[in-house]
C-alpha positions in Angstrom: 79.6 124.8 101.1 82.1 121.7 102.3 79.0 119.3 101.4 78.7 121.1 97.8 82.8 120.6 96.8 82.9 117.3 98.3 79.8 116.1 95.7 81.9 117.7 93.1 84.8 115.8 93.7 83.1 113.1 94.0 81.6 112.8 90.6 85.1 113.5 89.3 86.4 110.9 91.0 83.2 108.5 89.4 84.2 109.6 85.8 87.4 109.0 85.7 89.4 106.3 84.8 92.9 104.7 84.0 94.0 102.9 80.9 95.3 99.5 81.6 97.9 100.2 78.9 99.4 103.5 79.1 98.4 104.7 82.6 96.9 107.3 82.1 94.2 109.0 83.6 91.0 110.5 81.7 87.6 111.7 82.1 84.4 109.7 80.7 81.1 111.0 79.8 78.4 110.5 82.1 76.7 108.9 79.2 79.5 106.0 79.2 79.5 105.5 83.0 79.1 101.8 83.1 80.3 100.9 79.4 84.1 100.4 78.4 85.4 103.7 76.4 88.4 103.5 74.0 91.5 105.4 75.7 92.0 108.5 73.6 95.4 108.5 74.5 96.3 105.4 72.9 93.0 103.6 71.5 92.8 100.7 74.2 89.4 99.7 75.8 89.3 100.9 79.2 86.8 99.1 81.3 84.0 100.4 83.8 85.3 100.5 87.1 84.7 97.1 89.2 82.1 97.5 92.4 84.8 96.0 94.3 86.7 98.0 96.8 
């Protein structure tokens, strides 16, 4: 059961992403993983995460 949250979470975690402008924190589609999204908070492109870590 651990195994099954901890996938959720992790797909969460994969879909979301901060705006470089306003901060704050929203959920993509899966569809628009790896493209940049416009913030709907305040209409800025938010980028795909970097591989980086």
């Amino acid at each position: 059961m651990i195994h099954v949250f901890a996938a959720i979470v992790g797909t969460f975690r994969a879909l979301a992403r901060k705006c470089p402008v306003c901060k704050r924190t929203q959920l993509v589609p899966v569809s628009s993983k790896g493209k940049t999204v416009s913030c709907k908070f305040c209409g800025s492109d938010v980028p795909p995460p970097s591989k980086e870590k």
